[in-house]
C-alpha positions as CSV (number, residue, x, y, z in Angstrom):
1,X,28.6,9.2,-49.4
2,X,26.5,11.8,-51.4
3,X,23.4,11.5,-49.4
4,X,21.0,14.2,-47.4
5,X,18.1,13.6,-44.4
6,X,14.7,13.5,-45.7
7,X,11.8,14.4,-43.9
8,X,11.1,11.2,-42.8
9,X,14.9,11.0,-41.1
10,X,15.5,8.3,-43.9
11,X,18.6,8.7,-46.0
12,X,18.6,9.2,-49.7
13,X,20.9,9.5,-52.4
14,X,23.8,7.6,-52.8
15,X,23.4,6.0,-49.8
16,X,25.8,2.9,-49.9
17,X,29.5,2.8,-51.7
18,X,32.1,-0.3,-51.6
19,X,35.8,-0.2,-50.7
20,X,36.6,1.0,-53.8
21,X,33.8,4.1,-53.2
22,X,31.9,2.9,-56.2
23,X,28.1,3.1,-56.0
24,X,26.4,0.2,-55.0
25,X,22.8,1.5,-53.3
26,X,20.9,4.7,-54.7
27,X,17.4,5.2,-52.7
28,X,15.4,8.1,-54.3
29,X,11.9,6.8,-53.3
30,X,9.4,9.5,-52.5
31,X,11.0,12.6,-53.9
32,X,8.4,13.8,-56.4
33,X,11.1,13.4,-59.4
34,X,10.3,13.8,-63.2
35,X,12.6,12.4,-65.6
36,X,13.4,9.5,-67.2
37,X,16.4,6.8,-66.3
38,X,19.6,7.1,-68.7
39,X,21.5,4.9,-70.6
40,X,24.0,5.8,-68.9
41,X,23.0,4.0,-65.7
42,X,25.5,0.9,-67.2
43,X,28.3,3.3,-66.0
44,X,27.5,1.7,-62.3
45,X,28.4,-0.9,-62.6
46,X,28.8,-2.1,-59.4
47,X,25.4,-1.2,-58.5
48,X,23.5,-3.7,-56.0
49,X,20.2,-1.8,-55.5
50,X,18.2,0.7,-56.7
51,X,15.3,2.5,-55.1
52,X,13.0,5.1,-57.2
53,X,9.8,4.3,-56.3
54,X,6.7,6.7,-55.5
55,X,8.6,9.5,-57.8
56,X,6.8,10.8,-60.9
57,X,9.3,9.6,-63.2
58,X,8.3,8.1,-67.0
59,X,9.6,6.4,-70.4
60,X,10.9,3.1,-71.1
61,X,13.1,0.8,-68.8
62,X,16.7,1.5,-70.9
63,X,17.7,-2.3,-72.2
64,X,21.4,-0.9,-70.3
65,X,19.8,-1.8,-67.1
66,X,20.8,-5.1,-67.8
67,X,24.2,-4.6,-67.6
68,X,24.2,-4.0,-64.3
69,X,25.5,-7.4,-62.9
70,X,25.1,-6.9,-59.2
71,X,22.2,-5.7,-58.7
72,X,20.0,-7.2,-56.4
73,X,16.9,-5.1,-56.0
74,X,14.8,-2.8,-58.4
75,X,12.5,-0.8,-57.1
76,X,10.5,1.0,-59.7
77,X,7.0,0.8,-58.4
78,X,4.8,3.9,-58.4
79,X,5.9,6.0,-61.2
80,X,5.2,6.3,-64.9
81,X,7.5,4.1,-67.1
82,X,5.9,2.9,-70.1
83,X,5.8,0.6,-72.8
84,X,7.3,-3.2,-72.4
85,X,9.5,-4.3,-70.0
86,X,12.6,-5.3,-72.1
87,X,14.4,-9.1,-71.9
88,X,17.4,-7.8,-70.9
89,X,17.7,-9.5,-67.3
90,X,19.1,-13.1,-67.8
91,X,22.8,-12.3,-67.2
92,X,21.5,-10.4,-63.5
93,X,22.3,-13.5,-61.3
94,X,22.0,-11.6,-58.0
95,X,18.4,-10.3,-58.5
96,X,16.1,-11.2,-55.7
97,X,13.6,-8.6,-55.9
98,X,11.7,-6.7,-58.5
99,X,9.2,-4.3,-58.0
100,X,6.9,-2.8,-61.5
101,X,3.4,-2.6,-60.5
102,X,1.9,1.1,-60.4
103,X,3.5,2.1,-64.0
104,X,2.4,1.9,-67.4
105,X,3.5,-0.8,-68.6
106,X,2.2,-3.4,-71.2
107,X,2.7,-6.5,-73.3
108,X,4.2,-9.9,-71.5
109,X,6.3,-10.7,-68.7
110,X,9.6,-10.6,-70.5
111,X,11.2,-14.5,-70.7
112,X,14.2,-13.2,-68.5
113,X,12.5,-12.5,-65.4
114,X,10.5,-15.6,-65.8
115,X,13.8,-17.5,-66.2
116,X,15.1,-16.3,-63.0
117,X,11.7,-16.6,-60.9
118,X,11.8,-20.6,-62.5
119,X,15.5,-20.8,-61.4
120,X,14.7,-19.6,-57.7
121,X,17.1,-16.9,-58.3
122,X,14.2,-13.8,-57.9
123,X,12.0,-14.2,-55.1
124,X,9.7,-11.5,-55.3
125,X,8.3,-9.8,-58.7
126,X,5.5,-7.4,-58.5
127,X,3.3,-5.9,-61.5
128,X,0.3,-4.7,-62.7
129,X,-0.7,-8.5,-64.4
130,X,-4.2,-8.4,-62.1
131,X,-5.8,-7.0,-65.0
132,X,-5.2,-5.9,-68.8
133,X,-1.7,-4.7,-69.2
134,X,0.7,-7.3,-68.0
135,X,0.7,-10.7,-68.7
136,X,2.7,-12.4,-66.5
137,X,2.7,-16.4,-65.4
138,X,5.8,-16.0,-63.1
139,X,4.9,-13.0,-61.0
140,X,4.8,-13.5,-57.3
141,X,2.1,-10.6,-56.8
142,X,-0.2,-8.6,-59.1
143,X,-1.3,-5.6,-58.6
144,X,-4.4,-3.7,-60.3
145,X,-2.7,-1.0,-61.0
146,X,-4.4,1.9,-58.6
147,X,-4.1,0.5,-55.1
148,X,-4.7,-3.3,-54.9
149,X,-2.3,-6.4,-55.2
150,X,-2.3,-9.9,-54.3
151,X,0.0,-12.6,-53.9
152,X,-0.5,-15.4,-57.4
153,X,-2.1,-18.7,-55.8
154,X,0.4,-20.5,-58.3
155,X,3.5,-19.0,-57.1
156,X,3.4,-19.0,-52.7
157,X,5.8,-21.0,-51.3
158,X,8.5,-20.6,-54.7
């Protein structure tokens, strides 16, 4: 496993592979990274969670993250993606958890993600819909998009 100590004795990295030593956990939260995620992130495609937030990282969300079938949690809080959030989850059956807020995103809560919140497949889905830039009506918490979120009234107990 392709992973170092960080200076809070937490691992990062590639931090988790199957039998078959293909990737299935990448934690790179709190590194300071710049950069962008590729395309090419489709090429792990056994991938069951990925952790980048708190880094400094920015663009668009590429529309191949939704080819990543087993992934279960997406961590992208705290950087500095932009522009919408593309409907490109529907086919991602294992996603329990998605974390947006602190980004720069804008435009609705794409229909995918909505889809999976109504069919109790994601449990928790954070952004930044407690003020101008998201619109979201399945979110389980919005946040303000500086340092204050709160759970949606409409969706405790889903």
């Amino acid at each position: 496993i392709l992973s170092i100590q960080s200076d809070t004795d937490r691992r990062v990295g590639v931090t988790k592979c199957n039998a078959d030593m293909e990737v299935t956990e990448i934690r790179l939260a709190d590194l300071n990274l710049v950069g962008f995620i590729p395309e090419e992130i489709k090429w792990l495609n056994s991938l069951e969670s990925l952790d980048i937030q708190n880094n400094h990282l920015a663009g668009p969300i590429p529309k191949s993250l939704g080819e990543l079938d087993e992934l279960s949690y997406l961590s992208l809080d705290g950087n500095n993606f932009s522009g919408t959030i593309p409907d490109v989850f529907g086919n991602l059956q294992h996603l329990e958890r998605v974390y947006l807020n602190f980004n720069d995103f804008n435009g609705v809560m794409p229909k995918s993600l909505c889809t999976l919140r109504d069919d109790a497949v994601l449990k928790d889905l954070w952004s930044d819909c407690g003020g101008y830039p998201i619109t979201c009506t399945c979110c389980t918490v919005c946040c303000d998009m500086v340092a204050e979120c709160n759970e949606m009234d409409s969706q405790k107990g889903n």
